[in-house]
N, C-alpha and C positions, 0 to 999 in steps of 0.2 A: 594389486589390481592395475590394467591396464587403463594406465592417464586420459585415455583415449575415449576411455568407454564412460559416459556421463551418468551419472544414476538414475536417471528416469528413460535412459535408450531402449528402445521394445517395446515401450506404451503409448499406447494411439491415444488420442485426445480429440474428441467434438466440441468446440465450441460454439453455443447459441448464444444470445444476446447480444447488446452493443452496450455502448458509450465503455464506461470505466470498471466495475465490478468481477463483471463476467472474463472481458478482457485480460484485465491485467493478472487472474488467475492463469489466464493462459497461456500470458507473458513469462511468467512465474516458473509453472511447467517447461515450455518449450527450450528457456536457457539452460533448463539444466535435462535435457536431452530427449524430453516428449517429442514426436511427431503432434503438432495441434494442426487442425483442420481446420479453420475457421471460416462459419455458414456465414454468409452475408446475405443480406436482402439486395435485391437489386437496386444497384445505385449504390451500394455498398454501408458502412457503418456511418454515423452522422458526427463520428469523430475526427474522420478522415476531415470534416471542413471545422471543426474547432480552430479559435486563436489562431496560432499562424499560420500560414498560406502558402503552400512555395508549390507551384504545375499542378496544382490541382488536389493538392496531397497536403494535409498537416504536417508540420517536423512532429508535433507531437505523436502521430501514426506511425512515422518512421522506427519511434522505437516500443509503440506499445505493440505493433506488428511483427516486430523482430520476429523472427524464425516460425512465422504461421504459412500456413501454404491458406491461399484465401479464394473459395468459391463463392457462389451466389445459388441460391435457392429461395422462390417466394413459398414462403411457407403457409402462407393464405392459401394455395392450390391446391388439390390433391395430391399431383405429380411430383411438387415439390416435397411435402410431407411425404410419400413414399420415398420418395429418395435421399430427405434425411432419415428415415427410419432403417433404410436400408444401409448407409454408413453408417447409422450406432451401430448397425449388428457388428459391423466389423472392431468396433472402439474397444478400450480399455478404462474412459475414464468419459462424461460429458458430465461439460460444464455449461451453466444456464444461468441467464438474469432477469428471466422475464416478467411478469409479476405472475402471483402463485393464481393456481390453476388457469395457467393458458395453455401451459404443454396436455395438460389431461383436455380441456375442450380442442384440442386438436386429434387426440386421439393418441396423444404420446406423451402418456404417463408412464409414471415409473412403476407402477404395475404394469404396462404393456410391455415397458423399455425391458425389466429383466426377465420378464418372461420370455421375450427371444433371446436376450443375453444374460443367463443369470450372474455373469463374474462383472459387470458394469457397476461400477461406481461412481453417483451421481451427485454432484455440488450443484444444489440450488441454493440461488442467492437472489434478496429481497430485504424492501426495507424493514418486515415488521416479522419475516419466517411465516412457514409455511401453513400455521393453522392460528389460532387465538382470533379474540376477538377483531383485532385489528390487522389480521393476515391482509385483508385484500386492498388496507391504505396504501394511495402511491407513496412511495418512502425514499427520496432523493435523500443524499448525504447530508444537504445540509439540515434538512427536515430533523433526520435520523441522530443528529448529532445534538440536537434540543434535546431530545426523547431520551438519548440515551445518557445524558447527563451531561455530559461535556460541556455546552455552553453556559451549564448552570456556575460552573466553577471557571468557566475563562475569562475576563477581563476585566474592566477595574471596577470596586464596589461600589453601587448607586448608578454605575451609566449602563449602555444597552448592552447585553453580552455579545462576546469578539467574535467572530468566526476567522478562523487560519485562512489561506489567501490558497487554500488547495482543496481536493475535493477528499478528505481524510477518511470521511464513514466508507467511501468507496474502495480507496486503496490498500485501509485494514481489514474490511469485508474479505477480500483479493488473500491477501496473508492465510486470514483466517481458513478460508475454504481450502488455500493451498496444504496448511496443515492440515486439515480434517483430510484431503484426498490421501496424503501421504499415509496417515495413519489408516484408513481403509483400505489401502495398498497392502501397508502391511500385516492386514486382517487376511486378506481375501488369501496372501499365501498359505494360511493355516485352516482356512475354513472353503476356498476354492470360492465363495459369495462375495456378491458384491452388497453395497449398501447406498443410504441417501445420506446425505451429510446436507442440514439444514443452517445455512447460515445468513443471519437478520443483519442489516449495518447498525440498526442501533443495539446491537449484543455485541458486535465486535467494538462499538464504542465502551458499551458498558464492562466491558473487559477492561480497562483503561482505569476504571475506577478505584483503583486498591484500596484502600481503608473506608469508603466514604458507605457501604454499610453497616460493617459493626460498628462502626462510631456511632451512627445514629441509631441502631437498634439496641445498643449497651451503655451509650452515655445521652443519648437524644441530641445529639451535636449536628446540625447541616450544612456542611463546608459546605462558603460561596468560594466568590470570586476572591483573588487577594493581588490583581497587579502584577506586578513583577516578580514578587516572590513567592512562596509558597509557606502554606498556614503552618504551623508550627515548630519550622524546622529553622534555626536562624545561626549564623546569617547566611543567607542563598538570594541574593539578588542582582538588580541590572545597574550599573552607575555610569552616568555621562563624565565623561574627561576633558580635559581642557582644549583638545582638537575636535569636539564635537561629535566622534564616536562613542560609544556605548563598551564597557565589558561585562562578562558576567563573571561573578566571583561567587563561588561555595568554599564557605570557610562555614563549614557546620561541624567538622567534627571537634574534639577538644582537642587535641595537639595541634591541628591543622588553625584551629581559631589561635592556639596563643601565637603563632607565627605568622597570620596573617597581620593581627593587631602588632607587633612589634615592630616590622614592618611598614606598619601603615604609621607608627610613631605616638601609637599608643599602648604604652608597653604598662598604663594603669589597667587599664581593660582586660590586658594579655593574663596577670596576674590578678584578676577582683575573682575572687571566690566564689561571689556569686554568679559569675560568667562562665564557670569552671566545667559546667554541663548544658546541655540544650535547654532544659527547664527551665536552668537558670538565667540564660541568653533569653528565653523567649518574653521573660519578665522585664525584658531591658533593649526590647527589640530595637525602637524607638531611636535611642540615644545609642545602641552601634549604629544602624543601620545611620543614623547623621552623621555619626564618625567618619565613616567611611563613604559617603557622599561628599562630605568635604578633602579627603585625600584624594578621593578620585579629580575632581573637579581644578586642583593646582595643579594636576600632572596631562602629561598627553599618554592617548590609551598604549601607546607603545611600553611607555615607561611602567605603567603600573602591569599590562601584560609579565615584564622581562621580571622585574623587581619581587612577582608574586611568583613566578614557575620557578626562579631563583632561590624563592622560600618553600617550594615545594606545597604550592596553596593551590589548587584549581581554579583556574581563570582563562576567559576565552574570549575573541572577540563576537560579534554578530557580524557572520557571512553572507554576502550576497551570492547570487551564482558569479557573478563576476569575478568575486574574492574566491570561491569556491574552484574555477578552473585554473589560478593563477598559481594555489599552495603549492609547495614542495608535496607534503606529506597526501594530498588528494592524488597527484602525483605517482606516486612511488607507492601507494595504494592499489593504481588499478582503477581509478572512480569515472574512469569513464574511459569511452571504446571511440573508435574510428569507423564510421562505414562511410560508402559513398551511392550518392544520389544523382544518376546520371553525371556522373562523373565529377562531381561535387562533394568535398569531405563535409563531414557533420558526426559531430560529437553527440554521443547520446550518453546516458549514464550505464554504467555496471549495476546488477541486479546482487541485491549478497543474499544466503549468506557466503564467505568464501569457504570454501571447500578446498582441504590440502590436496588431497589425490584426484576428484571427480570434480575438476570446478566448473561450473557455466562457462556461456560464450556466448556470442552473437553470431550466426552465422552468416545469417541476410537481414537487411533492414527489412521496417513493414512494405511489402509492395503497392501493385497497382490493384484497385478491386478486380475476382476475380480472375486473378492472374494462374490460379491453377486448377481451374473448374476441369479443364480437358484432362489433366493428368489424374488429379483424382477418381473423375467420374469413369474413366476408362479403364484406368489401371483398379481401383477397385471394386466399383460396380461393375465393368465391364462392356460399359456404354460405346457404341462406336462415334464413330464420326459425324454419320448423317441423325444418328437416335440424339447428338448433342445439339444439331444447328438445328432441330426441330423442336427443345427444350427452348433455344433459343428465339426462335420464332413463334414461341405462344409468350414467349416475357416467363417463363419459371426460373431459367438463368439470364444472366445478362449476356 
C-alpha cells in the first residue's frame, strides 16, 4: 500500500459540537486522513480561549484543530441549519456532542440525516447516551467520571475522591466514538448503510472498570480506593527516594518478585514460601511494601531506577511534561510534532495508534475561526461570493 495514502483518506467528516468530546473525535479522524469540516458557531469553539493564550488562540486549539478546515454557521437560524443539512448530505461520517435531542429539535435528526444520506454514520456523544432515564442530565466529564465509577476507586481511603488533573470522561468518550466510527465504516462496506453509534462519557469510563463487577456480583466485594497501589495485586506501588523523587515499581509477578527483593537486600522475602505467589504476597502486603519503602528511601531514584531495570523488574519514574520532552526514547518515538504559528515553532503531541504503513500526520495546526467558510461553502455547496457576504451580513457566518 501506498505510505502516502492514510487510512481514512476519502471520508468527509462533519463535525458539530465544541469544547473536548466531539473535537478530539475529530482530531482522531483527521490525523489519520479524514477530510473533517468543522461547524463552529460564530465566534468560534470556547476552547479556542481555554488556559493558555497566545493572539487570540489557545495552544491548546492549535492541536486539538490540527488538520480541520473550520467554518462558522449559527445553527439557531434557519439558514444556518440548511446549510449544515446541506453539508451532511455531502459527508461520510458526523460527529456531534450536543446534549441528546437538540439535533432532532432542530430538525436534524438522524432519521432526517439518513434519510437524505442513508450511508452517513453518526457518533453521538453525551454524558449519560441517548435515551434512559437520565439521557437528558448535562454530563461534563468530571460529573461522568463519579457516575461512572472511577472516582469511587481513585484516591486514598477515608479522604475526598481524586480527580486526574485532565478532562478524561471526555477524551475516552473521543477514543471510544472513534472506534465505533471505524467499526460502522467497516459495516457500511458490506451493507452500503450507515448507522448511529451512541456513546455516554460515563460508559467509556465504566469501560475502565475490568473486574469490579463480577467481583461484586459473585463474591459481594466493592473495591474502593487503595492509594498508590492497587487492591490485590502486590507488590505494585509508588516509593519516595532519598532525592525526593517518587518511582514506581511492579514487582508482582513471582520471578520478577524474587529479583526485585534480592536486589532490594532482601533475599529472606525473595525466598519465603509464602511470598512465592500473589496470594501469598497479598497476605504480607504490609511488611513488603515497608521493605521496600525503606530501600527506596537510602537510595536516590536514579539508583534504584538503574539497580531494578538491571534486574529486569519494572520500574519508572513519575514524568512531568517537562521530563516527558527532554527523554531519549519520547524522542526516537515520534511523541511529538513541530508546526508553526505565525511563524513561531510549537510542539504539540503525536496522536497513536502508530501505524507501520498508513501512519498519521499533522498537516496544519488548528487555525483561525472560520478560516475555510469560503472554500467549503463554495466548493461544495456552491455558494458564490456575494450568496457568502450576505450570510455574513445577517451574523449565520462569521
Amino acid at each position: 500500500m501506498d505510505k502516502a495514502v492514510r487510512p481514512l483518506e476519502g471520508l468527509r467528516v462533519v463535525e458539530l459540537g465544541q469544547l473536548l468530546a466531539g473535537p478530539f473525535t475529530g482530531t482522531i479522524l483527521g490525523y489519520f486522513g479524514a477530510e473533517v469540516i468543522k461547524v463552529e458557531p460564530p465566534g468560534g469553539d470556547p476552547i479556542r480561549g481555554w488556559r493558555e493564550v497566545r493572539d487570540g488562540t489557545s495552544l491548546w486549539y492549535r492541536s486539538l484543530g490540527r488538520n480541520k478546515k473550520s467554518i462558522t454557521l449559527d445553527l439557531k437560524s434557519e439558514q444556518g441549519r440548511d446549510l449544515a443539512l446541506r453539508l451532511i448530505d455531502t459527508a461520510d461520517i458526523l460527529v456531534e456532542n450536543f446534549r441528546p435531542g437538540a439535533l432532532e429539535s432542530w430538525g436534524m435528526g438522524p432519521d432526517v440525516l439518513r434519510e437524505r444520506n442513508p450511508g452517513l454514520v453518526i457518533a453521538r456523544i453525551s454524558g449519560y447516551g441517548q435515551d434512559g432515564p437520565y439521557a437528558t442530565k448535562p454530563g461534563y466529564a468530571s460529573v461522568t467520571e463519579g457516575f461512572g465509577g472511577f472516582r469511587h476507586i481513585n484516591g486514598e481511603p477515608g479522604k475526598a475522591p481524586v480527580r486526574p488533573n485532565i478532562s478524561m470522561g471526555d477524551t475516552l468518550a473521543a477514543i471510544h466514538a472513534a472506534l465505533g466510527i471505524a467499526l460502522a465504516i467497516i459495516q457500511r462496506t458490506r451493507s452500503g448503510e450507515g448507522q448511529v453509534i451512541d456513546v455516554a462519557l460515563y460508559e467509556s469510563i465504566f469501560n475502565l472498570m475490568e473486574a469490579v463487577v463480577p467481583e461484586y456480583d459473585g463474591a459481594g466485594v466493592v473495591r474502593g480506593p487503595s492509594g498508590t497501589t492497587v487492591t490485590g495485586i502486590v507488590p505494585t506501588n509508588t516509593y519516595l527516594c532519598d532525592d525526593g523523587k517518587y518511582v514506581v515499581i511492579g514487582g508482582n509477578g513471582d520471578s520478577i518478585f524474587k529479583r526485585l527483593m534480592t536486589v532490594a537486600g532482601r533475599s529472606d522475602m525473595a525466598e519465603n514460601p509464602e511470598m512465592a505467589d500473589n496470594a501469598g504476597r497479598v497476605k504480607h502486603e504490609k511488611e513488603i511494601d515497608e521493605a521496600l519503602a525503606g530501600w527506596c528511601a537510602a537510595h536516590s531514584s536514579v539508583h534504584i531506577i538503574n539497580t531494578l531495570e538491571e534486574a529486569r523488574v519494572p520500574v519508572g519514574p513519575i514524568y512531568s511534561v517537562e521530563d516527558m520532552l527532554a527523554d531519549p526514547h519520547y524522542q526516537a518515538r515520534g511523541m511529538f510534532e513541530q508546526v508553526e504559528i505565525d511563524g513561531e515553532p510549537l510542539k504539540i503531541p503525536a496522536i497513536m495508534p502508530k501505524l507501520s504503513e498508513t501512519p498519521g500526520a499533522t498537516n496544519w495546526p488548528g487555525g483561525d475561526v472560520g478560516s475555510h467558510t469560503e472554500e467549503v461553502l463554495g466548493d461544495l455547496l456552491s455558494l458564490g461570493a456575494e450568496e457568502i457576504a450576505a450570510l455574513r451580513a445577517q451574523g449565520v457566518v462569521d
